[in-house]
Structure formats: C-alpha cells, structure tokens
C-alpha positions in Angstrom: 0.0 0.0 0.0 1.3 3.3 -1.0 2.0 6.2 2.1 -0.9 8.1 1.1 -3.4 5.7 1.6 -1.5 4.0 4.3 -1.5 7.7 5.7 -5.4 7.8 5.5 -5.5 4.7 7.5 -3.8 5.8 10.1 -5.8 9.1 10.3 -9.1 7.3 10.4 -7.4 4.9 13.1 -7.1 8.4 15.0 -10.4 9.5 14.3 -12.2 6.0 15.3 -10.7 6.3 18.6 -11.3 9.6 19.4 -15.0 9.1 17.7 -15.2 6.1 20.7 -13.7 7.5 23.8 -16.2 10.8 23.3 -18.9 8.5 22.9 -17.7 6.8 25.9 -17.6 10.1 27.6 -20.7 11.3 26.8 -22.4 8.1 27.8 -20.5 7.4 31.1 -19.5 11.1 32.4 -21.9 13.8 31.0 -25.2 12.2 30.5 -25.0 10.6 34.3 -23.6 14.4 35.3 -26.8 15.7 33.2 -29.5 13.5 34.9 -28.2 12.6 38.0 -26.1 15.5 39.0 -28.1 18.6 37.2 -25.6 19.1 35.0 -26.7 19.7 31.2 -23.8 21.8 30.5 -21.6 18.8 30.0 -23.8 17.0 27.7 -23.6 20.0 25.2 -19.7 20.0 25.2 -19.0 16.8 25.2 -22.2 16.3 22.8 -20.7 18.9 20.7 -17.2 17.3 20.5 -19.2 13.7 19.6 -20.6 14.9 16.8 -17.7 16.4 15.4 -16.1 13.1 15.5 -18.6 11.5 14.5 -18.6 13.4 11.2 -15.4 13.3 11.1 -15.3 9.1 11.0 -18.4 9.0 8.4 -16.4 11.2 5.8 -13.6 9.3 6.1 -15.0 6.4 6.1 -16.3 7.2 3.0 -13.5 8.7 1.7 -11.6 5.5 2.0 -14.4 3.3 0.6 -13.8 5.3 -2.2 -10.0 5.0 -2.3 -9.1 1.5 -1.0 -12.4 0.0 -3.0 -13.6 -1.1 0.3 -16.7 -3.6 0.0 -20.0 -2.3 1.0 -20.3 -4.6 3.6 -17.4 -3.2 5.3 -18.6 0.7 4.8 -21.6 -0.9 6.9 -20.0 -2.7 9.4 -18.2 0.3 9.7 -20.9 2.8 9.8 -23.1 0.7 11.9 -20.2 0.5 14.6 -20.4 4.3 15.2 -23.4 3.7 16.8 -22.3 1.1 19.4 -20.4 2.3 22.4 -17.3 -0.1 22.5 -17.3 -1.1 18.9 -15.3 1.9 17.1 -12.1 0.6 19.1 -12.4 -2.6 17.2 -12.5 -0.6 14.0 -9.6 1.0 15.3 -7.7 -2.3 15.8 -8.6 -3.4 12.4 -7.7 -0.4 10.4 -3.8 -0.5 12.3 -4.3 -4.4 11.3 -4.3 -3.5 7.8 -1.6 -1.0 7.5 1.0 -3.5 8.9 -0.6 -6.2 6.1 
C-alpha cells in the first residue's frame, strides 16, 4: 500500500478512537452528570465534540471506501459500529491491522 493511503489509514485509526472514547464520555461522564447531578452543561460540550467526530469518521470512512475499493459490507460494518459504544475501538484495531498487512 502506498504512504498516502496508508497515511489515510492511520488518520481514520485516529479519528475511530477519538470518535469512541467521546462517545464513551458522553455516555458514562456527562449524560449521568446531566440526569443525576443537574448538570446539562456537560452534555452540550462533550455532545458537541461527539458529533464532530462522528462526522469526522463518516467522511472518512467514505473517503476511503472510495480509495481502498472497500466492500459495502465493510462501509456498513463500519458505519453501523459508530453507533455502538465499544465497537469503534475494534475498528480502530482493524484499520492498524491492515496498515502493517
């Protein structure tokens, strides 16, 4: 694999576990500070920051569908593994899997 796209791997690697510790954090820190502890104002950073990433890991996801002629089953996988709290760190583990291959 050339250093560009090996470059791109390694930045979506970045992103996918940024994208899951801040959903982490907003699940386990600011939403328990927001309902338990009456405070919202966590939620809206932390919410904020999510959602950044989040964007940040469907473009380049898509991005690199595009380049690497992923399947569409993996841009699923993929996508569907945003959603679920733990599941971006095995993304993350995968993508670092396929740079050293």
């Amino acid at each position: 694999m050339d250093k560009a796209k090996n470059k791109q791997l390694q930045q979506f690697a970045y992103i996918s576990l940024a994208e899951g510790v801040s959903f982490i954090l907003l699940l386990g820190i600011a939403m328990p500070l927001k309902y338990l502890a009456d405070m919202p104002l966590m939620v809206k950073y932390v919410g904020w920051a999510h959602g950044v990433l989040f964007m940040a890991y469907v473009f380049q996801l898509l991005y690199l569908t595009a380049i690497l002629k992923w399947k569409f089953q993996r841009l699923i996988t993929y996508f569907i593994a945003a959603f679920l709290p733990l599941a971006p760190f095995f993304v993350e583990r995968q993508v670092k899997r396929m740079m050293t291959a």
